[in-house]
PyMOL commands that place a pseudoatom at each C-alpha (Angstrom):
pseudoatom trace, name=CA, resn=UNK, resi=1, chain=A, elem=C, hetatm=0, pos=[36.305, 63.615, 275.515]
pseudoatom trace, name=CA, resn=UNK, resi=2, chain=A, elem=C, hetatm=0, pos=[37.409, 60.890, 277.330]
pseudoatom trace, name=CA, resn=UNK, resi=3, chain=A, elem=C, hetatm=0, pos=[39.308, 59.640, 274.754]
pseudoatom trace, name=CA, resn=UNK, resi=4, chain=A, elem=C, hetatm=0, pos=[41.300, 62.440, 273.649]
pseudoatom trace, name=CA, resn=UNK, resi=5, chain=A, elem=C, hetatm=0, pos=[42.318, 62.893, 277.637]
pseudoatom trace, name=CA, resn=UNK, resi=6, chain=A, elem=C, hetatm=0, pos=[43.742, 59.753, 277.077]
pseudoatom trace, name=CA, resn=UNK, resi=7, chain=A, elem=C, hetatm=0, pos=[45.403, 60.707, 273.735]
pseudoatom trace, name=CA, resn=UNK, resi=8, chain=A, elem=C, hetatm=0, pos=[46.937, 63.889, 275.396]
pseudoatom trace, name=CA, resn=UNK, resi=9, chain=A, elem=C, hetatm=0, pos=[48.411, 62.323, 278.112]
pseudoatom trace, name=CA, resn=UNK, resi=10, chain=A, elem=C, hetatm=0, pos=[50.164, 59.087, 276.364]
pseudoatom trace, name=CA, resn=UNK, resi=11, chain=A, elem=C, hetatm=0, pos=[51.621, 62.127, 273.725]
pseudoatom trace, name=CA, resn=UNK, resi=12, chain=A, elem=C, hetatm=0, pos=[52.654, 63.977, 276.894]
pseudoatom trace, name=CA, resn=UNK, resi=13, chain=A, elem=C, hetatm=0, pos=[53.928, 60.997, 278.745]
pseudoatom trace, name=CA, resn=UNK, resi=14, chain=A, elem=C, hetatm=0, pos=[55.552, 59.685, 275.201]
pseudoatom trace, name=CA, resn=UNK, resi=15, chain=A, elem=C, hetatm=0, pos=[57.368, 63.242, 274.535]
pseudoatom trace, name=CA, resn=UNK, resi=16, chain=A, elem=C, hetatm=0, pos=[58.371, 63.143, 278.182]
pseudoatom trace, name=CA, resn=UNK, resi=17, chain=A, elem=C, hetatm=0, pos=[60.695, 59.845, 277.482]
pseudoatom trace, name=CA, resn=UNK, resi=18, chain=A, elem=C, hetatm=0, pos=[62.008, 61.246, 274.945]
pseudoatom trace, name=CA, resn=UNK, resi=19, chain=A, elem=C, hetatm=0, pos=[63.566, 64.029, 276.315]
pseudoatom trace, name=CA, resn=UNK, resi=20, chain=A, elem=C, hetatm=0, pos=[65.211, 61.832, 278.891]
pseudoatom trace, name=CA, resn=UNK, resi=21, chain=A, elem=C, hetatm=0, pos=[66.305, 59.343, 276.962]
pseudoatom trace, name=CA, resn=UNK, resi=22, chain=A, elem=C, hetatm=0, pos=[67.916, 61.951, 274.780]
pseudoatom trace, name=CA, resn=UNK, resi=23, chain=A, elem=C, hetatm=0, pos=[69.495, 64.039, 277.656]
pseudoatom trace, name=CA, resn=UNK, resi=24, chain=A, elem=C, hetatm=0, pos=[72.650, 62.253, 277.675]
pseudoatom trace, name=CA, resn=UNK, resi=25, chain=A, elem=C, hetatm=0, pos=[74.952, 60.668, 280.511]
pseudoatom trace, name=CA, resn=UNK, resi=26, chain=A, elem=C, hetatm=0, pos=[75.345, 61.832, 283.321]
pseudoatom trace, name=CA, resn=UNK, resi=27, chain=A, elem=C, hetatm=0, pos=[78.877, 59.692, 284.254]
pseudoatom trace, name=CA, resn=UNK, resi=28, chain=A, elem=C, hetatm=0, pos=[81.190, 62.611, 284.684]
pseudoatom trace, name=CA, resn=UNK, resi=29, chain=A, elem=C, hetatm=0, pos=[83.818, 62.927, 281.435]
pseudoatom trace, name=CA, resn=UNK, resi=30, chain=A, elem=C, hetatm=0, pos=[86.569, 63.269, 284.171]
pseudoatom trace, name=CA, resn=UNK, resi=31, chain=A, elem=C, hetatm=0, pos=[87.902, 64.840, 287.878]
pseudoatom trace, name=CA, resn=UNK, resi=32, chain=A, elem=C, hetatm=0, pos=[87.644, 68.580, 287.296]
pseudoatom trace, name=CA, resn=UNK, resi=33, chain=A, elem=C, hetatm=0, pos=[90.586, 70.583, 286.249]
pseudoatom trace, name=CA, resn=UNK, resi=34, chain=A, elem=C, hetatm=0, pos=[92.111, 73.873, 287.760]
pseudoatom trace, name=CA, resn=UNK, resi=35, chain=A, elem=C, hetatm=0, pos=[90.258, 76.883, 286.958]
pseudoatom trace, name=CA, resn=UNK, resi=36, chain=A, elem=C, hetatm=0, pos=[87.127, 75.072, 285.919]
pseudoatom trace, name=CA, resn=UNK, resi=37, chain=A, elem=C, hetatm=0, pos=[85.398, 76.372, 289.172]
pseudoatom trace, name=CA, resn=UNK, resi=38, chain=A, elem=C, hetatm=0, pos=[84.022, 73.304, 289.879]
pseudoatom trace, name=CA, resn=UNK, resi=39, chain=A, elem=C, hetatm=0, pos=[84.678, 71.613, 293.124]
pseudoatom trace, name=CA, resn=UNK, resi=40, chain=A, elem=C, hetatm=0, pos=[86.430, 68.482, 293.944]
pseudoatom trace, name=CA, resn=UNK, resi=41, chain=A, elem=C, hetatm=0, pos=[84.071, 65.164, 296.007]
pseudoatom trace, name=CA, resn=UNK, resi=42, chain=A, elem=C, hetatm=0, pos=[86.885, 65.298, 298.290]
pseudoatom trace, name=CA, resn=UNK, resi=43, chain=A, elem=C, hetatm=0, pos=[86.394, 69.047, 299.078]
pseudoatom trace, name=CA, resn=UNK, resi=44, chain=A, elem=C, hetatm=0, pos=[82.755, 68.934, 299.468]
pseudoatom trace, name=CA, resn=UNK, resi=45, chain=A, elem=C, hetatm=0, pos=[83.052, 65.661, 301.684]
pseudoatom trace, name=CA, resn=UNK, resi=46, chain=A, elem=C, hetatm=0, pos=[85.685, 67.618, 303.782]
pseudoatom trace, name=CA, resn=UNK, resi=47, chain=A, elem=C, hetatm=0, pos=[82.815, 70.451, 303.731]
pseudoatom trace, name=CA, resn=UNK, resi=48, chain=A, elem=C, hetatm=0, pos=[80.310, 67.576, 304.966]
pseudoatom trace, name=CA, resn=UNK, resi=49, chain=A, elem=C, hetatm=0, pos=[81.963, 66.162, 307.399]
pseudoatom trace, name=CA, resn=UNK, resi=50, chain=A, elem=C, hetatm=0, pos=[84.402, 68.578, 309.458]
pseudoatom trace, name=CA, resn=UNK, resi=51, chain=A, elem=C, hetatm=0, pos=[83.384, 72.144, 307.636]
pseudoatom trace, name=CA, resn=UNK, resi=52, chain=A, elem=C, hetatm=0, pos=[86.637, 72.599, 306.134]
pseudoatom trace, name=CA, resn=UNK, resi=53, chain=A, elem=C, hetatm=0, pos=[86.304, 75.545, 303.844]
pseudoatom trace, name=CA, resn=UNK, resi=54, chain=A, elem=C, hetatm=0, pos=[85.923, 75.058, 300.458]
pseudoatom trace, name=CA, resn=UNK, resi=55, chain=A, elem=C, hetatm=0, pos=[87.960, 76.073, 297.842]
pseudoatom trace, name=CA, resn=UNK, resi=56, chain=A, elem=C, hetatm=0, pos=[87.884, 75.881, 293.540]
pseudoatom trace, name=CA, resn=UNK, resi=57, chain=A, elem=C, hetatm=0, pos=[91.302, 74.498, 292.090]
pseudoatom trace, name=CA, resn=UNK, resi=58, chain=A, elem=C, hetatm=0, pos=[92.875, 77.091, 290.442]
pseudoatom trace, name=CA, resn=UNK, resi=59, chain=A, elem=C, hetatm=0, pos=[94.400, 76.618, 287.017]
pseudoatom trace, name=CA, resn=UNK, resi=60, chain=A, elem=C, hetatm=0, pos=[98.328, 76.737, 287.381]
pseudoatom trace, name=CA, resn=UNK, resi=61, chain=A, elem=C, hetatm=0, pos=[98.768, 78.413, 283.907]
pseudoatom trace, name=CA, resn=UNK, resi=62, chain=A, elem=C, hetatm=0, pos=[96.514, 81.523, 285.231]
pseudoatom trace, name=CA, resn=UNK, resi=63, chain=A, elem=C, hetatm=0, pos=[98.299, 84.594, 285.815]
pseudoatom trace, name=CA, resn=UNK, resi=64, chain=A, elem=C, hetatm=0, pos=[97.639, 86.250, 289.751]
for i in range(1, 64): cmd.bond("trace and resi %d" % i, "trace and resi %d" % (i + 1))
show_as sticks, trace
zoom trace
């Protein structure tokens, strides 16, 4: 019994690695663009730091 404990856990542990090596980067692919809805590290340091609301780029092709 003991054994197979031991067998479980190094699949579990093994499948566990996997799945985090395989994940992928996390380096960003670049700054976000307008309308992605995403915001920008300088808005949510200026959210941080001071409060200043934040707000999501919008895309300039968009129509309003």
């Amino acid at each position: 019994m003991k054994r197979l404990m031991t067998v479980a856990f190094g699949l579990m542990f093994t499948v566990g690695m996997i799945g985090m090596a395989v994940a992928g980067s996390l380096d960003s692919p670049g700054a976000p663009s307008g309308g992605s809805g995403m915001y920008t590290l300088q808005n949510l340091y200026d959210y941080l730091t001071s409060g200043t609301a934040l707000t999501v780029p919008r895309d300039s092709s968009a129509r309003r």
